[in-house]
C-alpha positions as CSV (number, residue, x, y, z in Angstrom):
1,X,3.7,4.3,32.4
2,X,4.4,8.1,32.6
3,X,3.3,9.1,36.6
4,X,1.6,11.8,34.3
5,X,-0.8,10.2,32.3
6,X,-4.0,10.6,32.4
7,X,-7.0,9.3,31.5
8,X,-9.5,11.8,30.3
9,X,-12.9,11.4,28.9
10,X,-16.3,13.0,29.5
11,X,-17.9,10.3,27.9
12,X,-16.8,7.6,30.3
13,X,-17.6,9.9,33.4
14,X,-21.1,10.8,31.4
15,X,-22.0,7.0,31.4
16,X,-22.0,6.8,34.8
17,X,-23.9,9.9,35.4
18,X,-26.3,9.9,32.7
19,X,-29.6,10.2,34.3
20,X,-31.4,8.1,32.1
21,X,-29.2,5.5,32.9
22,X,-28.8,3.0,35.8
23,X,-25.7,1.2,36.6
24,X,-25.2,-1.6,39.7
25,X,-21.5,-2.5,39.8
26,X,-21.3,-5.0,42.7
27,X,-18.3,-7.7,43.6
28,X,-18.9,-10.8,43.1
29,X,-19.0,-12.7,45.9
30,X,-16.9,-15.3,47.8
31,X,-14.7,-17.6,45.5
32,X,-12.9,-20.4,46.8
33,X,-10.0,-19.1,45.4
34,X,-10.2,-15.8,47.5
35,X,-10.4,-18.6,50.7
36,X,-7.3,-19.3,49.6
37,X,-5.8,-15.7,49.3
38,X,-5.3,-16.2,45.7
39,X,-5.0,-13.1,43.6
40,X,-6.5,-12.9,39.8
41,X,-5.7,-15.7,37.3
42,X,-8.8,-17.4,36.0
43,X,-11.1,-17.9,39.0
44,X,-12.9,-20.8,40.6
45,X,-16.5,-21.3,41.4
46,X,-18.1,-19.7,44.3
47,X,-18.3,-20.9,48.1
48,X,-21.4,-22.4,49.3
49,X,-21.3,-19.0,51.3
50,X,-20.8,-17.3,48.2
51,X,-23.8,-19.0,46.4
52,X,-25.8,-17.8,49.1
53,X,-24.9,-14.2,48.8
54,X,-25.2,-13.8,45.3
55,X,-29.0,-14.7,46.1
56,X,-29.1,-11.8,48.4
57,X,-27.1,-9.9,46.1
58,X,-30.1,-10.6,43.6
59,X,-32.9,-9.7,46.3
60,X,-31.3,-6.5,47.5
61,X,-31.0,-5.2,43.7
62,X,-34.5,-6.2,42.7
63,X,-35.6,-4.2,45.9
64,X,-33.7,-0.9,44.4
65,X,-35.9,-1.1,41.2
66,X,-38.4,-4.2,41.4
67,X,-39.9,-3.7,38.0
68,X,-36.9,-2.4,36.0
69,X,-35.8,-4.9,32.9
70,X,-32.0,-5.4,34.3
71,X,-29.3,-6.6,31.6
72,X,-26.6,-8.7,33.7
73,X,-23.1,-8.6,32.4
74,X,-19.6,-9.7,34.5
75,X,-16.1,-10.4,32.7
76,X,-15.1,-13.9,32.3
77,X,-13.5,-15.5,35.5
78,X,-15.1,-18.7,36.8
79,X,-16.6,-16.8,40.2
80,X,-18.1,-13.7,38.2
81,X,-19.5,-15.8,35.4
82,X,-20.9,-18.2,38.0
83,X,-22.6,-15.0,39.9
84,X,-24.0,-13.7,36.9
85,X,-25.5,-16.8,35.8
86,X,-27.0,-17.5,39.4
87,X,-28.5,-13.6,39.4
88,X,-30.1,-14.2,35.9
89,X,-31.5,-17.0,36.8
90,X,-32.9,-15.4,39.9
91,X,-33.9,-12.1,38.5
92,X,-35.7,-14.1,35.3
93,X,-32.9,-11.7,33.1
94,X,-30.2,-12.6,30.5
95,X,-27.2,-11.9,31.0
96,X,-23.7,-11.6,29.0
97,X,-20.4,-12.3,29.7
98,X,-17.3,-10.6,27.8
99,X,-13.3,-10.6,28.7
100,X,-13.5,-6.6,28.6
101,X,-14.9,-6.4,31.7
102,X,-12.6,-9.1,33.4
103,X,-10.0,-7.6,36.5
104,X,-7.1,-5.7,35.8
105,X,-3.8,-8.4,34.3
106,X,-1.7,-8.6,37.5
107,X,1.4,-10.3,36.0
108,X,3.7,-12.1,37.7
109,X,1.2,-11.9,40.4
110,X,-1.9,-13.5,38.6
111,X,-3.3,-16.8,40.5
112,X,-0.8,-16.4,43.1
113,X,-1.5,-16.7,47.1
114,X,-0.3,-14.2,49.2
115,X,2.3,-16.8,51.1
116,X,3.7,-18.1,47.9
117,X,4.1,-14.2,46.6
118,X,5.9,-13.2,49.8
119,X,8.4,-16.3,48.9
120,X,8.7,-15.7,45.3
121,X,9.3,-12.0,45.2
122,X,9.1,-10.1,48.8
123,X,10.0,-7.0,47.1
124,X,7.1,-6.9,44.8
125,X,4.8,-8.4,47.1
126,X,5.8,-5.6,49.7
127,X,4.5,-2.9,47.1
128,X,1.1,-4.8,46.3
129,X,0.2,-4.7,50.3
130,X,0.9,-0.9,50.5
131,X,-0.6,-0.4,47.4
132,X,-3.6,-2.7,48.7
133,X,-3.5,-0.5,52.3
134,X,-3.6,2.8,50.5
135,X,-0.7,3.6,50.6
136,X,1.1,4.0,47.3
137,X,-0.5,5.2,44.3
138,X,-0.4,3.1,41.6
139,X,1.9,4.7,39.3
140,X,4.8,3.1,41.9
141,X,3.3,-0.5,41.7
142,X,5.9,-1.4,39.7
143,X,5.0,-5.3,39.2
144,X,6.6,-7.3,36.1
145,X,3.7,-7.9,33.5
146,X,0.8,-5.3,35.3
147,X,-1.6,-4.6,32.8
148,X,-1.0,-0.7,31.3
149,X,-3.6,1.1,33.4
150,X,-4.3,3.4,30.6
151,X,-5.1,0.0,29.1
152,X,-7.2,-1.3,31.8
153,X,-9.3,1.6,31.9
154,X,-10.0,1.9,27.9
155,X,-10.9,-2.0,28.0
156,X,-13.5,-2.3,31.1
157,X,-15.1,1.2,29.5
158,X,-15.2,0.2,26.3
159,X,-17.1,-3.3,27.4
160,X,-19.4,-1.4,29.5
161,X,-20.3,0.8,26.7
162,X,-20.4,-2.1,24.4
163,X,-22.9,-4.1,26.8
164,X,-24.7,-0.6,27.8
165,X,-27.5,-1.9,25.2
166,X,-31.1,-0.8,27.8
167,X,-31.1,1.7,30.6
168,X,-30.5,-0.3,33.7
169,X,-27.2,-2.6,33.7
170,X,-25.7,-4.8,36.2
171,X,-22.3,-5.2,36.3
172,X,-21.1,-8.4,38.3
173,X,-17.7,-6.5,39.2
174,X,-13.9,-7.3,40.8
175,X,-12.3,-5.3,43.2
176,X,-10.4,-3.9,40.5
177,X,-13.1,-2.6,38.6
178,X,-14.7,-1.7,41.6
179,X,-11.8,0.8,42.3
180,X,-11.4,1.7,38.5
181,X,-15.1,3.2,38.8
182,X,-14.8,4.9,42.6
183,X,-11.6,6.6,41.0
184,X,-13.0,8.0,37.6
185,X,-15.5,9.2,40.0
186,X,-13.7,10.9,42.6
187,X,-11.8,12.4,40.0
188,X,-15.0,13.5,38.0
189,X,-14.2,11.9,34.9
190,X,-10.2,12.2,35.5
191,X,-7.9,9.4,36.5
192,X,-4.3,10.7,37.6
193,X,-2.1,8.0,38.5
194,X,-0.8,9.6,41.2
195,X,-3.9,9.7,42.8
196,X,-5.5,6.9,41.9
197,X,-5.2,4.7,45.3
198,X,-6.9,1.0,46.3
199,X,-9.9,1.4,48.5
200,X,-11.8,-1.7,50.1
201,X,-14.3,-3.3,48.5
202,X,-15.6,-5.9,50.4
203,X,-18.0,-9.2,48.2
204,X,-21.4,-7.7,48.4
205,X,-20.0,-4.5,47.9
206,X,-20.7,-1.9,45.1
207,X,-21.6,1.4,43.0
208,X,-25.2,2.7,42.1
209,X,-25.3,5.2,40.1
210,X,-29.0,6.4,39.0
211,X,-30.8,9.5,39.2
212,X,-27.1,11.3,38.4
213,X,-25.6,10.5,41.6
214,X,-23.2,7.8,42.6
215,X,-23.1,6.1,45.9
216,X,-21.3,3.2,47.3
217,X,-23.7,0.5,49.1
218,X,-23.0,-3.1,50.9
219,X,-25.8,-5.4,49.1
220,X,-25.0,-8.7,50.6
């Protein structure tokens, strides 16, 4: 893809700032494939640890807005259906999953551990773990099969919008998404690929974004 492109759109930006909207976007929490330092692919059901969290998780957002009338939507991975499930059932809400939402297509790299990467293809994996540090922007993470970011982004905002049916939403996120959303809004409704780095996004971490502003918070 062109180190050019960009994505552009005030409408995406304007969902998340809309102040008669609410949006949660928090990572799912821990999967036993992330023990394992497996990367994308079709997840696996959450650690006991995990399960534990997600309560938390569910707590800590029903002390942001106790009496709001949450819809809960996540893509379709094994961990962030599980964690949406468990937070409906928790929160008394429905909730929704859809493959629009699901992590950015990592190619070669999907369902991969890191040791087995380093093995297979040391080049590539070299440019994941400076692209994962911060490092390299990701128009030079040049990895056989990536998903078109350009792509990525039209998908996971098109499902949001899609889902977007009430006024408060919560989206059971990955770290992709995670950093697909801090981007678009450090860039105020622009996404440069030349700019658009990986940040950390721990499980438990997220995006609220109500009243207008956005802020990052740790939730579990």
């Amino acid at each position: 893809f062109p180190s050019t492109a960009l994505f552009r759109s005030r409408d995406r930006y304007g969902l998340i700032t809309d102040p008669t909207r609410r949006l949660v976007a928090v990572r799912h929490a821990e999967s036993h494939k992330n023990v394992r330092g497996i990367h994308g692919g079709g997840g696996e059901e959450l650690t006991e640890r995990g399960r534990q969290a997600t309560l938390a998780i569910g707590r800590a957002i029903m002390g942001l807005r106790a009496s709001v009338e949450w819809k809960i939507v996540s893509g379709s991975a094994v961990h962030s259906a599980q964690s949406a499930q468990l937070l409906a059932t928790q929160m008394d809400r429905q909730y929704l999953l859809s493959s629009s939402l699901d992590g950015i297509g990592l190619g070669v790299l999907a369902g991969q551990s890191e040791d087995r990467m380093d093995r297979r293809d040391p080049a590539v994996d070299s440019l994941l773990q400076k692209w994962a540090e911060g490092v390299l922007p990701i128009s030079q993470l040049q990895v056989p099969g990536l998903e078109d970011p350009s792509a990525f982004a039209e998908r996971v905002f098109g499902g949001l919008l899609e889902q977007w049916t009430v006024p408060s939403l919560v989206f059971v996120a990955t770290r992709s998404t995670l950093i697909l959303l801090w981007n678009l809004h450090l860039g105020r409704g622009r996404l440069g690929w030349n700019t658009y780095f990986a940040s950390t996004w721990r499980h438990g971490d997220g995006v609220v974004a109500e009243d207008g502003q956005v802020r990052r918070v740790h939730l579990a």
